[in-house]
MDTraj code that builds the backbone (N, CA, C; nanometers):
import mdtraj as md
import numpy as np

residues = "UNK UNK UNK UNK UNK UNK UNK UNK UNK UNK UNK UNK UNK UNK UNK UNK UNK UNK UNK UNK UNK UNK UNK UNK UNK UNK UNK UNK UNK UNK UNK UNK UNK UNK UNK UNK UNK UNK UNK UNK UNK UNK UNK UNK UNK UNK UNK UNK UNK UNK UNK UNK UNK UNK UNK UNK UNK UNK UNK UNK UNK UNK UNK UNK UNK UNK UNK UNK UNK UNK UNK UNK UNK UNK UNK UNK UNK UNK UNK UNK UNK UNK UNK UNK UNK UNK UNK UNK UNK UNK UNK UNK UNK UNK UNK UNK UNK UNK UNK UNK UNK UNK UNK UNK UNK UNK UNK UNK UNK UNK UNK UNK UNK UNK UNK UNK UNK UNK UNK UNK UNK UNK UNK UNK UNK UNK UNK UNK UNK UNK UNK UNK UNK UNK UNK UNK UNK UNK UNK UNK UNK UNK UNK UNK UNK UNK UNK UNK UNK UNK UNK UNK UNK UNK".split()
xyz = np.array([
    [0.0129, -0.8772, 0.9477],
    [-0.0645, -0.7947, 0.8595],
    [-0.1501, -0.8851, 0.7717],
    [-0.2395, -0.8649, 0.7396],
    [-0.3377, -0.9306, 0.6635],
    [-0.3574, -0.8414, 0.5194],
    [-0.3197, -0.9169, 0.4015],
    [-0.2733, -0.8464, 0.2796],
    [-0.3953, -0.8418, 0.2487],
    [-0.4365, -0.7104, 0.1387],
    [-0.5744, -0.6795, 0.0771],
    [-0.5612, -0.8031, -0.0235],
    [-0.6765, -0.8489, -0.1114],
    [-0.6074, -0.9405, -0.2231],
    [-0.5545, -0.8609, -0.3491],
    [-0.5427, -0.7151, -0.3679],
    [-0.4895, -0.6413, -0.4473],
    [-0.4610, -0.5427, -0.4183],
    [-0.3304, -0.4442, -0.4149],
    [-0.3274, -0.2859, -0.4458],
    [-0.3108, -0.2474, -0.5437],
    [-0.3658, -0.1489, -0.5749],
    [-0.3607, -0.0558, -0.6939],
    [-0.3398, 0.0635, -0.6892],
    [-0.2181, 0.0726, -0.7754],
    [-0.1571, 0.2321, -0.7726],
    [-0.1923, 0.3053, -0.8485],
    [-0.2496, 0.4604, -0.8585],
    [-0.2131, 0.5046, -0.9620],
    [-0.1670, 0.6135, -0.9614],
    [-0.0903, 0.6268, -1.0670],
    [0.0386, 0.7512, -1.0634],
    [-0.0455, 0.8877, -1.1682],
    [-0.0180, 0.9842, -1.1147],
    [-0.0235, 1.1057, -1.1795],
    [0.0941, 1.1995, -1.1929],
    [0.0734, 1.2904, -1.3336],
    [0.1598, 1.4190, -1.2995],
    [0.1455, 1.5434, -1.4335],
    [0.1257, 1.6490, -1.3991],
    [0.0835, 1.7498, -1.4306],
    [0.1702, 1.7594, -1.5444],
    [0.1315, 1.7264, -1.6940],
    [0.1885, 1.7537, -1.7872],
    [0.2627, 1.6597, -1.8620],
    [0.1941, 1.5558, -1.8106],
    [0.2814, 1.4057, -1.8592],
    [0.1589, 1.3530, -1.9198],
    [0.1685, 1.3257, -2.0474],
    [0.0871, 1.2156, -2.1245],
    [0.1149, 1.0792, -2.0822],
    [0.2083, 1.0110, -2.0724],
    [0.2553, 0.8991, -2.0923],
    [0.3803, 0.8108, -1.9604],
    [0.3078, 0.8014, -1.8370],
    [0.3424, 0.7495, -1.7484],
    [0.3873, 0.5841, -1.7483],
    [0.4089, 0.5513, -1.8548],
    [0.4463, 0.3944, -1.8273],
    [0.5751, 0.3779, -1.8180],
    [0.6080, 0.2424, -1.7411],
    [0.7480, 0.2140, -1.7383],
    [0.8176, 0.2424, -1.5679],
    [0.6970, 0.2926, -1.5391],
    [0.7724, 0.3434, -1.3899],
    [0.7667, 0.1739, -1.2766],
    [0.8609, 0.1924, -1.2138],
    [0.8778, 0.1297, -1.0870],
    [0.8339, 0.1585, -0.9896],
    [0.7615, 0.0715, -0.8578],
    [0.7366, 0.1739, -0.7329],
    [0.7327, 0.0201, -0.6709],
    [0.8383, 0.0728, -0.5191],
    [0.8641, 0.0143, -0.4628],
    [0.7689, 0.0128, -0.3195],
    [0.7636, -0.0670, -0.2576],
    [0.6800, -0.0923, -0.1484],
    [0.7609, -0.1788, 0.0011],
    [0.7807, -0.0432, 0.1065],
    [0.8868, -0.1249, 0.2040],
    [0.7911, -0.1763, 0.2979],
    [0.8323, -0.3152, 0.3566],
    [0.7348, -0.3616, 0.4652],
    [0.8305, -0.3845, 0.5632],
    [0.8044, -0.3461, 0.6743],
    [0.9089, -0.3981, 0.7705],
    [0.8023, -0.4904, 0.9030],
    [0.9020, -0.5652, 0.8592],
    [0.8733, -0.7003, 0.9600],
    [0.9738, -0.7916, 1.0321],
    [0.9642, -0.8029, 1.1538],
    [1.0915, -0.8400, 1.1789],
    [1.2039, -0.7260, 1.2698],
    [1.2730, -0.7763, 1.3004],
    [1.4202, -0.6956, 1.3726],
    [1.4995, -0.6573, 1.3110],
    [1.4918, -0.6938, 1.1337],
    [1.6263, -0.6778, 1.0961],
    [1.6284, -0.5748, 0.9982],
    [1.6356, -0.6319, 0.8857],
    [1.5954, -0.5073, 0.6851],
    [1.4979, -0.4997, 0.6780],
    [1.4183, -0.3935, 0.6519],
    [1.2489, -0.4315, 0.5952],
    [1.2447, -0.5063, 0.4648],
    [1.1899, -0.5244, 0.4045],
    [1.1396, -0.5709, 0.2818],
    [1.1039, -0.4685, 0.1375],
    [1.1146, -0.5420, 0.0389],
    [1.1264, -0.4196, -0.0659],
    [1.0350, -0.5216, -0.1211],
    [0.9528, -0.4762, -0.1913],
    [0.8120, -0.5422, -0.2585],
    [0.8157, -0.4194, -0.4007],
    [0.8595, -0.5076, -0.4792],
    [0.8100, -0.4228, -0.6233],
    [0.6881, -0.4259, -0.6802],
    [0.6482, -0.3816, -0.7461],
    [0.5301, -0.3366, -0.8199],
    [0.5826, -0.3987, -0.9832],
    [0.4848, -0.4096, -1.0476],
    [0.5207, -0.4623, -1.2062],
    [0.5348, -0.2922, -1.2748],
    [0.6010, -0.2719, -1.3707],
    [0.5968, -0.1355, -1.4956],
    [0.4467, -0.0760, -1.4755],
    [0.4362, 0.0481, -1.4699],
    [0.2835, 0.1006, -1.4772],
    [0.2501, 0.1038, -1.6463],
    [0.1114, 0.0929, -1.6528],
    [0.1219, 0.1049, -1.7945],
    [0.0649, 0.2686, -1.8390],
    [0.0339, 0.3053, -1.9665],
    [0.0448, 0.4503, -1.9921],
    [-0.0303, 0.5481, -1.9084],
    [-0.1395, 0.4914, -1.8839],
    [-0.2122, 0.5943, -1.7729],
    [-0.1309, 0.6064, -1.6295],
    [-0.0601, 0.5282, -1.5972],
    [0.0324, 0.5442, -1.4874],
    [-0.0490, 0.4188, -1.3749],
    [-0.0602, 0.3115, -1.4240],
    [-0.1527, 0.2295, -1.3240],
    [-0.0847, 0.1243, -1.3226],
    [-0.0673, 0.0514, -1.2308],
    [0.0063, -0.1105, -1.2073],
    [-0.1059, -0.1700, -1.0675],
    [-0.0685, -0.2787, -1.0368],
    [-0.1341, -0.3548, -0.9213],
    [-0.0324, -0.4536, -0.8957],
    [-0.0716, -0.5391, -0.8015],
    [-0.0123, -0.5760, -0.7251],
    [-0.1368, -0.7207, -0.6466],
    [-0.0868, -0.8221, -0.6237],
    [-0.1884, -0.8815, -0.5993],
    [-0.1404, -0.9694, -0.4384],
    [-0.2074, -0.9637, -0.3705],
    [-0.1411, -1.0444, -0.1962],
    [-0.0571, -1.1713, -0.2402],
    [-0.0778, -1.2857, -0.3572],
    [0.0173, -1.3815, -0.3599],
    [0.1557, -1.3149, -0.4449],
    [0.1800, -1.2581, -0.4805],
    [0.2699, -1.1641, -0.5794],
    [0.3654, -1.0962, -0.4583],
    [0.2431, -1.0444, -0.3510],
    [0.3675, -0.9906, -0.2712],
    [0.4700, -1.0645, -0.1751],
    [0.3755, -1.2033, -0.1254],
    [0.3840, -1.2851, -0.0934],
    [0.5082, -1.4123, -0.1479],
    [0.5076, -1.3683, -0.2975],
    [0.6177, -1.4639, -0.3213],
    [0.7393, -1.3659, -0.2859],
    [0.7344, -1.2355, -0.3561],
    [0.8685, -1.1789, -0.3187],
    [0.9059, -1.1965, -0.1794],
    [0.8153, -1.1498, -0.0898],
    [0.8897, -1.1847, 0.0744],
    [0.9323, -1.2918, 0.0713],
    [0.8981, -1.3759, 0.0071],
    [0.9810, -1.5237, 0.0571],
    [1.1302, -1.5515, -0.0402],
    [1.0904, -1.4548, -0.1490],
    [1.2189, -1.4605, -0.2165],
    [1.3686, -1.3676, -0.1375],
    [1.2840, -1.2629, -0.0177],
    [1.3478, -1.1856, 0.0597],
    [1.4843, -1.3515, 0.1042],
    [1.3805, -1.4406, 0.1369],
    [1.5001, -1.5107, 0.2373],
    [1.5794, -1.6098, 0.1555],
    [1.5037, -1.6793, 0.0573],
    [1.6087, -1.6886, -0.0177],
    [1.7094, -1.6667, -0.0754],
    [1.7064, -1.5315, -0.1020],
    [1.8140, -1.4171, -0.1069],
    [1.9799, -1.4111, -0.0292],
    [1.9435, -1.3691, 0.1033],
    [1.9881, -1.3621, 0.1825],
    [1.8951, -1.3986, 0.3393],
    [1.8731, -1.5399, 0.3472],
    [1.8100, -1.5623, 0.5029],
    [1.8908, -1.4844, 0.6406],
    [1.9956, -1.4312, 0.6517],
    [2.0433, -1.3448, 0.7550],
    [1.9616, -1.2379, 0.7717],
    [1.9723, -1.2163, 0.6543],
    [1.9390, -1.0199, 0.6878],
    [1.8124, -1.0095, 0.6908],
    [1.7053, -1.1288, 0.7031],
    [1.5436, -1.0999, 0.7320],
    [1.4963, -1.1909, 0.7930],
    [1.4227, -1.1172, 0.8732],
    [1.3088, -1.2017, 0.9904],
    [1.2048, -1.1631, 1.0203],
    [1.0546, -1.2163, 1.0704],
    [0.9694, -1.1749, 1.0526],
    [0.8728, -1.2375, 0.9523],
    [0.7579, -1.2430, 0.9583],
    [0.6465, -1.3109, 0.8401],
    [0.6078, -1.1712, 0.8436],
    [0.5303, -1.2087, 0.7008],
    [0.4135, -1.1493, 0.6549],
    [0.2957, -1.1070, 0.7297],
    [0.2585, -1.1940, 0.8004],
    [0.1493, -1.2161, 0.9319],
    [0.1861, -1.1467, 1.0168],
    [0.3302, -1.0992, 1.0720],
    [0.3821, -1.0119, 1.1693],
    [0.4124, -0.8736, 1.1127],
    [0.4109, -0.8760, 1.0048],
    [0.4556, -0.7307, 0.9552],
    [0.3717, -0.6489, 0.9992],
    [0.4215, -0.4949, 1.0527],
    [0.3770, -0.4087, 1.0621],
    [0.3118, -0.3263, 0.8718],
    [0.1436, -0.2899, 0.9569],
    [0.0485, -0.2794, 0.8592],
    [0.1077, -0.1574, 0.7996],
    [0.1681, -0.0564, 0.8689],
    [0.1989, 0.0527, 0.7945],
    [0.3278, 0.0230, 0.7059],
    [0.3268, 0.1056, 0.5334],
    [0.4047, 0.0543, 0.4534],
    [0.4352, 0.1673, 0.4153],
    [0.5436, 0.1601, 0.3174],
    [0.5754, 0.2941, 0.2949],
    [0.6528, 0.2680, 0.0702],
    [0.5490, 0.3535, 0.0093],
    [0.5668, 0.3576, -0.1234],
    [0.6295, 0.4541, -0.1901],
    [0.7676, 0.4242, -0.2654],
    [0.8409, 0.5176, -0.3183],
    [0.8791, 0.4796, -0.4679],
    [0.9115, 0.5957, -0.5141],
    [0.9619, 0.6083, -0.6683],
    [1.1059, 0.5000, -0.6558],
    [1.1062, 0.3491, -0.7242],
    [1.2009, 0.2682, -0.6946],
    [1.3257, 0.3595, -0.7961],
    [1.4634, 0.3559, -0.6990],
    [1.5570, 0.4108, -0.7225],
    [1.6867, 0.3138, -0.8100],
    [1.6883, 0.3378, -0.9847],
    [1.7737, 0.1814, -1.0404],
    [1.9179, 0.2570, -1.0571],
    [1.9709, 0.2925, -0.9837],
    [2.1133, 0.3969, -0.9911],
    [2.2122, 0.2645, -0.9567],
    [2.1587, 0.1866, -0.7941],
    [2.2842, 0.1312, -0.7784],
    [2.2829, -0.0517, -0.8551],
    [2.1298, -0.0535, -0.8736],
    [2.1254, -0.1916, -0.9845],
    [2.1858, -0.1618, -1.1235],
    [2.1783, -0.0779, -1.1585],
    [2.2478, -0.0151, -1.2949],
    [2.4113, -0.0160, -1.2633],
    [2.4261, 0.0309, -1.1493],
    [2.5752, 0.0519, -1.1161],
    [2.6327, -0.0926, -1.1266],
    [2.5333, -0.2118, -1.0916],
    [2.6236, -0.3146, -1.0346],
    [2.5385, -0.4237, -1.1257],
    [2.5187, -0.4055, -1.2470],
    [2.4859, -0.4919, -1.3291],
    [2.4887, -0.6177, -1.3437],
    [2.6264, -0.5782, -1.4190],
    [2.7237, -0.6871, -1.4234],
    [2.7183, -0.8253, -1.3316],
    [2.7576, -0.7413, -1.2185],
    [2.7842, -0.8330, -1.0509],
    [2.6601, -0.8908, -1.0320],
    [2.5236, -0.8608, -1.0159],
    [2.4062, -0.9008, -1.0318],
    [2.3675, -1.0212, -1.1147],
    [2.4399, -1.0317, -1.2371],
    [2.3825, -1.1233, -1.3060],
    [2.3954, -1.2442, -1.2527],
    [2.5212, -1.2704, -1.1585],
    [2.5759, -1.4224, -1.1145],
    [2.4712, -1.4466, -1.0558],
    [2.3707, -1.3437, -0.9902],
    [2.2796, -1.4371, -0.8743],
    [2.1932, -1.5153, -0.9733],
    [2.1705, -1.6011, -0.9009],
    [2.0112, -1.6577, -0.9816],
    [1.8875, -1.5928, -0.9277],
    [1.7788, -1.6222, -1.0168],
    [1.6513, -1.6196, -0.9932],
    [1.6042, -1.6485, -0.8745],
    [1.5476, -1.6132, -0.7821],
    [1.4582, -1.7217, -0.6784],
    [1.3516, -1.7023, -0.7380],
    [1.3024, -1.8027, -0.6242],
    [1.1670, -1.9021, -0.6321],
    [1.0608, -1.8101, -0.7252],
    [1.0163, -1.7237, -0.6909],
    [0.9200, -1.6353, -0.7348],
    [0.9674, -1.5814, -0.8574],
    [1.1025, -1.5362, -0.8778],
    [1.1125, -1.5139, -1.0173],
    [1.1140, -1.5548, -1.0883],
    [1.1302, -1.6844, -1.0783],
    [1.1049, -1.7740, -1.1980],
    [0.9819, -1.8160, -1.2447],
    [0.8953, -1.7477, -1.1515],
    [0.7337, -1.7808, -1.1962],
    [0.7527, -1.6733, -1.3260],
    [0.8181, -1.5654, -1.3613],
    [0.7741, -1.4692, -1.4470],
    [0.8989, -1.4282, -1.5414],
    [0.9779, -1.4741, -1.5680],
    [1.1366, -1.4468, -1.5708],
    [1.2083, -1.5679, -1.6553],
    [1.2796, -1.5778, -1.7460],
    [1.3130, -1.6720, -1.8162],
    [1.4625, -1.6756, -1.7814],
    [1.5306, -1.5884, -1.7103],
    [1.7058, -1.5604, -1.6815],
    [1.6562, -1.4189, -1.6400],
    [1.7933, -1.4466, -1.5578],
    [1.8484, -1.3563, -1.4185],
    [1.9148, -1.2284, -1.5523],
    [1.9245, -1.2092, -1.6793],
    [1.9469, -1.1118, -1.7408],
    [1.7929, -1.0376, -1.8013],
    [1.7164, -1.0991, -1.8562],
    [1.5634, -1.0382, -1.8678],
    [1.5408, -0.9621, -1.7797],
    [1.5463, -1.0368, -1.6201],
    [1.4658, -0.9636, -1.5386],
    [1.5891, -0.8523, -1.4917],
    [1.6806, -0.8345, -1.4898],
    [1.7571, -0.7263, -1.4960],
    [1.7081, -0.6099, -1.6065],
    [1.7570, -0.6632, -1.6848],
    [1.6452, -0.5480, -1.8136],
    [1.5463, -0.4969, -1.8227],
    [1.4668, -0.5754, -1.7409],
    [1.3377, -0.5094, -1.7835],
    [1.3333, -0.3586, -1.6156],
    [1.4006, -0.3940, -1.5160],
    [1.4075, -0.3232, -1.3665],
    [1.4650, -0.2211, -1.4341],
    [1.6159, -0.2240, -1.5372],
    [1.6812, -0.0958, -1.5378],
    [1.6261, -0.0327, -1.6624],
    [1.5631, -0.0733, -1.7300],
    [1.4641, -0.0135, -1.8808],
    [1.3151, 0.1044, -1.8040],
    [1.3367, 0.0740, -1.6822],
    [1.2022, 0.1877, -1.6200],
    [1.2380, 0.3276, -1.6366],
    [1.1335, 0.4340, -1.6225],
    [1.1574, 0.5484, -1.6894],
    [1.1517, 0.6217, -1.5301],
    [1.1934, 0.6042, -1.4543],
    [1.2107, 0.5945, -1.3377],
    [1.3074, 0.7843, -1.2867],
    [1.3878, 0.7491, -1.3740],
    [1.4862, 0.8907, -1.3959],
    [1.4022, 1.0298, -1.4411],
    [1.3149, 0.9706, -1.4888],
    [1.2102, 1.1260, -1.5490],
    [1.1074, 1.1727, -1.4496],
    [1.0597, 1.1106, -1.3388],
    [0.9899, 1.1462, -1.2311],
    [1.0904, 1.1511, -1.0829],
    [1.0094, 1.2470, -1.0212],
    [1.0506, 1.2620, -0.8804],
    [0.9095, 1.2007, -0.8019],
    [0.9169, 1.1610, -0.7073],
    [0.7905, 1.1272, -0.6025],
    [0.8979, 1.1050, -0.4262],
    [0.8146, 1.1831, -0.3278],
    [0.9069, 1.1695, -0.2147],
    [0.8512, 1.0597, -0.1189],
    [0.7152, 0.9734, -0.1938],
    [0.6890, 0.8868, -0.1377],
    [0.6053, 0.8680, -0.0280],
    [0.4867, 0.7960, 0.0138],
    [0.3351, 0.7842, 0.0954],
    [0.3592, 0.6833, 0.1985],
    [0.3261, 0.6995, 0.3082],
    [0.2737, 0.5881, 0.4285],
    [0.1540, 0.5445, 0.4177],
    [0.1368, 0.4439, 0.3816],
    [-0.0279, 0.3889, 0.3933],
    [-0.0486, 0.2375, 0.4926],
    [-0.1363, 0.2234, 0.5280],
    [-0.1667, 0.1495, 0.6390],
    [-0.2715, -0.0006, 0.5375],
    [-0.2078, -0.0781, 0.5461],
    [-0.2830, -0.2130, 0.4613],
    [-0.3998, -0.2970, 0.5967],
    [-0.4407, -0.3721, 0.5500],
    [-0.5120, -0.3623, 0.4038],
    [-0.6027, -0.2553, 0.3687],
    [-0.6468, -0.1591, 0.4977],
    [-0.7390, -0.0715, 0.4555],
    [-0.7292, 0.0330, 0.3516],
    [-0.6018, 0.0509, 0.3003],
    [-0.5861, 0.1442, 0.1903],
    [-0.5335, 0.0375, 0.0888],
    [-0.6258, 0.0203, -0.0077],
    [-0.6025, -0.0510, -0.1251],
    [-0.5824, 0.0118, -0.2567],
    [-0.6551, 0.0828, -0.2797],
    [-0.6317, 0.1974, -0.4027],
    [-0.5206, 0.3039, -0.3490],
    [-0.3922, 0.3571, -0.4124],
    [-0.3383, 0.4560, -0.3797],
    [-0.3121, 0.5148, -0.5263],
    [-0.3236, 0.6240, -0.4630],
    [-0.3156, 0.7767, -0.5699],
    [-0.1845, 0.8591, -0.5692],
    [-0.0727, 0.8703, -0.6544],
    [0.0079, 0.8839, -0.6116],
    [0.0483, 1.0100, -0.6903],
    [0.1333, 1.1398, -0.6515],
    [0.1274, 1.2670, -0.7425],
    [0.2558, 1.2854, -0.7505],
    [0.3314, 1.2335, -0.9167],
    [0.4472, 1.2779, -0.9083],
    [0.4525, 1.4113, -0.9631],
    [0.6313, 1.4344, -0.9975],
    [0.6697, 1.5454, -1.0617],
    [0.8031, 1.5142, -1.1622],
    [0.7952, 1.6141, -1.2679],
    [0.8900, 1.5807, -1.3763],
    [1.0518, 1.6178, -1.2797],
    [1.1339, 1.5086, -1.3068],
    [1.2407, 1.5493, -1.2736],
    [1.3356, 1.6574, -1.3080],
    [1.3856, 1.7190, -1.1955],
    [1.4638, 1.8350, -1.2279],
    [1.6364, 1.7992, -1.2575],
    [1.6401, 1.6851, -1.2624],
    [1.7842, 1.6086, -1.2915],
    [1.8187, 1.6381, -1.4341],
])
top = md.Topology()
chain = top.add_chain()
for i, resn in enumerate(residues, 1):
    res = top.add_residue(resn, chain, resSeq=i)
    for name in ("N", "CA", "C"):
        top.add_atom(name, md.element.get_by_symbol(name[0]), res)
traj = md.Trajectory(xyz[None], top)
């Protein structure tokens, strides 16, 4: 796949002033094995975040640092179609704690001062107040996405 040099999201929803704080996750699957989870930074109040090709680029590689088993596949091989959802912090919240032992990889430490910040700032998203069931879009040709949530019924 050949990354746009930016996506840009933007989130809507009927009756919401104040969309910031949300998460949105971005799966790429490449490879035989897990796809890939590519986060997005907090949207800010209008409901807008981006995303830039070296940004996504470090996380995939932080994919293998992670765990090198469970992923295979480049970037360059990934299939172009992706798929963007309302990121779900139920079971990072659940497993906090256990989380903290990991360290940082490579890429997080470009933005991240400790493996507890960047925990905080993932489970501090307002993530619980919207529903979205989530878009297929095909890169790089869809660079701008428009995305229409709804207030949660939780």
């Amino acid at each position: 796949m050949k990354l746009p040099p930016q996506i840009e999201l933007r989130a809507r929803c009927a009756g919401a002033n104040d969309l910031s704080g949300l998460i949105f996750r971005m799966q790429i699957t490449a490879g035989t094995k897990n796809p890939y989870d590519i986060f997005f930074p907090k949207t800010n109040g209008e409901g807008e975040t981006r995303l830039t090709a070296s940004e996504i680029e470090g996380q995939f590689a932080d994919h293998w640092e992670m765990a090198v088993m469970d992923y295979n596949g480049s970037i360059e091989e990934a299939n172009d179609l992706v798929t963007i959802r309302l990121w779900d912090p139920a079971g990072f919240r659940a497993a906090y704690n256990e989380l903290l032992s990991w360290p940082l990889f490579k890429n997080q430490r470009t933005g991240w001062k400790s493996r507890r910040e960047y925990q905080d700032y993932m489970v501090s998203c307002r993530n619980d107040e919207f529903e979205f069931d989530g878009i297929s879009v095909r890169l790089p040709e869809t660079s701008l996405l428009w995305v229409s949530l709804r207030r949660s019924s939780r």
